[in-house]
C-alpha positions in Angstrom: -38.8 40.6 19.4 -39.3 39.1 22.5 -37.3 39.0 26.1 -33.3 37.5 25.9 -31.6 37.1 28.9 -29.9 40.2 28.9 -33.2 41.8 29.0 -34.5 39.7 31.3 -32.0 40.0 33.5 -32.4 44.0 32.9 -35.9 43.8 34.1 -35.4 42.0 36.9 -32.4 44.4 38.0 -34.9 47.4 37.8 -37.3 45.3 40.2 -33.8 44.8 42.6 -33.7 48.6 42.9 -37.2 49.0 43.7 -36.7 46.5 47.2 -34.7 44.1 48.2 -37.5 41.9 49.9 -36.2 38.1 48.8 -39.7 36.9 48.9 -41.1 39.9 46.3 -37.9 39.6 44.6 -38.3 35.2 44.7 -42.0 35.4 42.5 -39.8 38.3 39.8 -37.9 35.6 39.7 -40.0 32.8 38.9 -42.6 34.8 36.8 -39.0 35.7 34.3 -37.4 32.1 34.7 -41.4 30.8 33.6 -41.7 33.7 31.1 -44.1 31.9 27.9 -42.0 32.1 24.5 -44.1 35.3 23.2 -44.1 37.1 26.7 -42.3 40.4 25.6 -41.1 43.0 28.4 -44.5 45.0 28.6 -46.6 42.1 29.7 -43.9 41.3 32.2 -43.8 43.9 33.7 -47.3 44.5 34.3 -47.4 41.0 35.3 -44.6 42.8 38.3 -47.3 45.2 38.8 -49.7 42.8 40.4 -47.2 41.6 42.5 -45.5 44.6 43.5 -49.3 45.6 44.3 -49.9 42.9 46.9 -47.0 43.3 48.8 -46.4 47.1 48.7 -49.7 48.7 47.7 -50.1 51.4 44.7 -47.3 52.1 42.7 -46.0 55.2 42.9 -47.7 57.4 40.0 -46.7 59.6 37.4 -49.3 61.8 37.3 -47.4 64.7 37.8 -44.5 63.6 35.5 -46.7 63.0 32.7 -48.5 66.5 33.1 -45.5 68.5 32.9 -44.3 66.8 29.7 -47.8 67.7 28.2 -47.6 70.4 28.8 -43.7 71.4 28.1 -44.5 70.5 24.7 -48.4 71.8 24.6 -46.0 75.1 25.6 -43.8 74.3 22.2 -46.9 73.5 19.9 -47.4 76.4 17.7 -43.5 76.2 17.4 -43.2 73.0 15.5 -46.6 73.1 13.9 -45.0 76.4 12.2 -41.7 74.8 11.4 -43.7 71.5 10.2 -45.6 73.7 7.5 -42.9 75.9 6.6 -41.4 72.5 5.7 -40.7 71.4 2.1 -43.0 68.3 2.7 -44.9 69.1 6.5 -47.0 65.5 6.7 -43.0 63.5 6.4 -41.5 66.8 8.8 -44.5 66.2 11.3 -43.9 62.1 11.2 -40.3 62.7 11.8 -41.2 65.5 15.1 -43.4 62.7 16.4 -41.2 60.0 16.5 -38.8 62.4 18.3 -41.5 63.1 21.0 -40.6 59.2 21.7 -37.2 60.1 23.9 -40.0 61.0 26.7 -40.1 57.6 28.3 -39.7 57.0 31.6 -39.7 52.7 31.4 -37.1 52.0 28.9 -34.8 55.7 30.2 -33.1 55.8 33.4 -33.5 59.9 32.5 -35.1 62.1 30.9 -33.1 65.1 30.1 -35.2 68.3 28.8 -31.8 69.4 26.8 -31.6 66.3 25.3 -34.8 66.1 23.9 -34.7 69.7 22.0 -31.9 68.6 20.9 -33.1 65.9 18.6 -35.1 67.9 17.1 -32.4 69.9 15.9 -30.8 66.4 14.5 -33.7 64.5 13.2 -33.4 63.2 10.0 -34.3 60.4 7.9 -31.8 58.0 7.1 -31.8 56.7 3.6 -33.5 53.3 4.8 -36.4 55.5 6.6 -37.0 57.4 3.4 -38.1 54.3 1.3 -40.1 53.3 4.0 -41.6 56.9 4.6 -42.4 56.2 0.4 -44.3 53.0 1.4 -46.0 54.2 4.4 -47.8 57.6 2.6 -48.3 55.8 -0.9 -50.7 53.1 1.5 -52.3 56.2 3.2 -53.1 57.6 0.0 -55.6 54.0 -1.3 -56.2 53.8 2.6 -59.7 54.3 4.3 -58.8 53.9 7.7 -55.5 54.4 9.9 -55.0 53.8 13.0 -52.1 54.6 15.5 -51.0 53.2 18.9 -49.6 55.8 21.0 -47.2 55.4 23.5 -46.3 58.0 25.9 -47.2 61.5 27.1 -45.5 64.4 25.8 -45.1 62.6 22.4 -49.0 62.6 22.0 -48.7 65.9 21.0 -46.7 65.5 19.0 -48.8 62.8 17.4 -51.7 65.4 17.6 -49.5 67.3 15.1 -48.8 64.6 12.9 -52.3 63.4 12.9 -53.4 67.0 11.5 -51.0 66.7 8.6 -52.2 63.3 8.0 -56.1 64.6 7.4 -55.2 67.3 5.5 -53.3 65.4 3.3 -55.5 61.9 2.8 -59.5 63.3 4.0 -60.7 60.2 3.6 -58.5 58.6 6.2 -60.9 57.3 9.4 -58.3 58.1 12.2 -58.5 56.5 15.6 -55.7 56.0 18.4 -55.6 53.8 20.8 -54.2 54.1 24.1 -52.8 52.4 27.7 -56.5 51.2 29.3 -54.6 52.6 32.5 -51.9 54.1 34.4 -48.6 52.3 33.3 -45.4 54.4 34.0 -45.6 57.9 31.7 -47.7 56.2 28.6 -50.9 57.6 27.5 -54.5 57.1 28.9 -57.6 58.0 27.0 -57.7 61.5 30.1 -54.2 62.0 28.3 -55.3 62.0 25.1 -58.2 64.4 26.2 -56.6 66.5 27.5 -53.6 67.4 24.7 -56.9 67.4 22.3 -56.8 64.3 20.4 -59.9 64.0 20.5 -60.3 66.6 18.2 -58.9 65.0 15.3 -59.0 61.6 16.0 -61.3 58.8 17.7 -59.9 57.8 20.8 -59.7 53.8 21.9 -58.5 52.2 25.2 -56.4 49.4 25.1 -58.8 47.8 28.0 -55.4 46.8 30.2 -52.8 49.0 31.6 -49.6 47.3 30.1 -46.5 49.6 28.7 -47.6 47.7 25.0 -50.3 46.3 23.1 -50.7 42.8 23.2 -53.3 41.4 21.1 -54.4 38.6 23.2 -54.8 41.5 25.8 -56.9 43.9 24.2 -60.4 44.6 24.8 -62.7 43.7 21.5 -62.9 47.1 20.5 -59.1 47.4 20.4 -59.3 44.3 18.2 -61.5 45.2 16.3 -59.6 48.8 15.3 -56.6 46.6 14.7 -57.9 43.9 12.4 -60.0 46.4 10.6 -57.3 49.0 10.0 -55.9 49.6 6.8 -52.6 51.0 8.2 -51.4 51.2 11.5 -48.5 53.3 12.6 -47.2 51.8 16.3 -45.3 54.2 18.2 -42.6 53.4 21.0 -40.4 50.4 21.9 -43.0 48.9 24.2 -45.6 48.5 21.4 -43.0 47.1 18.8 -41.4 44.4 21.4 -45.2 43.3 21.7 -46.3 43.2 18.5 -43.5 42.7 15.8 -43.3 38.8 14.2 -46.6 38.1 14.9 -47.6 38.3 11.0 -49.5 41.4 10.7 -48.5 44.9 8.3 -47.3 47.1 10.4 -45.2 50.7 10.5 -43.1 51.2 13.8 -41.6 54.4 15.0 -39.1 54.6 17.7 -36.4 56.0 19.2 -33.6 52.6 20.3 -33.1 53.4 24.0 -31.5 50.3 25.3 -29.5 47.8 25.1 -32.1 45.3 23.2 -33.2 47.4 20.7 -29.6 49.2 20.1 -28.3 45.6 19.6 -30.9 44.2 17.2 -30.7 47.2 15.1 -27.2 47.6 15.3 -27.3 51.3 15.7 -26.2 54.4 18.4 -28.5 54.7 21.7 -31.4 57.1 20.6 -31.6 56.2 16.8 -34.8 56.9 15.5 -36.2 53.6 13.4 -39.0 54.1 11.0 -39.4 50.2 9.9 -42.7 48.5 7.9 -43.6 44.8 8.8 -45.0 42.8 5.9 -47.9 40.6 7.2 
């Protein structure tokens, strides 16, 4: 799934808001109009980054943003870890909590509404489609030795955390590691993020090596290669990770909420869907 020119044109309308310096907005333009085939809207925009660094200095950070979404749902933890186990089946309950945690992003959302987000919990379900595919994904966990997941952003990790618990109990043998951004991009988790929601604690925790909004395999530092060729079953979470990563002939489970125009359109489903889809290598 890579960039159309709606999207495209999306992107470069969010860089248009930003400033409205011609030359800044001239080298956008030319870094989208000579975009490679398999460029998807992650690298792009860290590719903005760089340039938006040289002419303007830092971008401005969401340091702040991503600690209070930590700990908003740090504050709601034991909460849905007691609804998750009171659940008739907690490790597919847990899966379904996490990829609700995915609403909290702050790239593909022009908000992020606290009232919206408790709501989908209230409404999360799987859809007939998800639960053959839920099937799929546990029956591999279960002959599986190791499992790794590529987060997305903060607030959701714990969420993940929660998931990730359920996952142990229920398959021991699984060798768990996540991998995260390798730096600040927008609200997506860094391996400090990951610490410090306690991750860690269940889990081995890998950088990416780059800060990009998705994991691009040519990108990747060789230990984030290595955890992705060597894994038995990965688990992507977000839109950024799935526009990077999908057609690219490897078995993988993505879990995301569809929260624009691109991803509402290929699936053919309401803004804020939840998808639970497996890729067959």
């Amino acid at each position: 799934m890579r960039i159309n020119e709606s999207c495209a044109e999306c992107l470069f309308g969010k860089q248009k808001r930003l400033t409205g310096d011609e030359k800044y907005l001239g080298e956008i333009r030319e870094l989208l109009d000579n975009r490679g085939e398999d460029d998807g809207g992650p690298y792009m925009v860290y590719l903005f980054n760089q340039v938006y660094e040289r002419y303007f200095g830092a971008r401005p950070s969401y340091k702040e943003i991503k600690k209070k979404y930590n700990d908003l749902v740090l504050s709601m933890e034991d909460t849905f870890r007691e609804k998750i186990e009171a659940s008739d089946n907690p490790i597919e309950t847990a899966l379904l909590y996490a990829r609700v945690g995915n609403y909290i992003d702050f790239g593909a959302m022009s908000d992020v509404d606290e009232e919206t987000f408790l709501r989908l919990f209230e409404e999360a379900e799987w859809s007939e489609h998800d639960k053959g595919t839920v099937a799929s994904f546990l029956r591999q966990c279960g002959s599986a030795k190791s499992f790794l997941l590529l987060a997305d952003n903060c607030g959701e990790i714990v969420l993940d955390r929660l998931f990730i618990e359920q996952l142990k109990k229920a398959y021991p043998q699984l060798d768990v590691q996540v991998m995260v951004r390798g730096g600040e991009a927008l609200n997506d988790a860094t391996c400090k993020d990951a610490c410090y929601v306690g991750i860690d604690r269940v889990a081995r925790v890998i950088s990416s090596g780059l800060p990009i909004t998705g994991t691009v395999y040519g990108k990747l530092s060789e230990e984030a290669r290595k955890a992705m060729d060597d894994a038995d079953v990965i688990l992507s979470k977000g839109q950024g990770n799935y526009e990077c990563l999908n057609n690219q002939g490897r078995h993988i489970f993505y879990s995301f909420l569809c929260k624009c125009d691109l991803f509402t359109g290929r699936f053919k489903v309401p803004r804020l869907t939840g998808m639970f889809v497996e890729e067959q290598a």
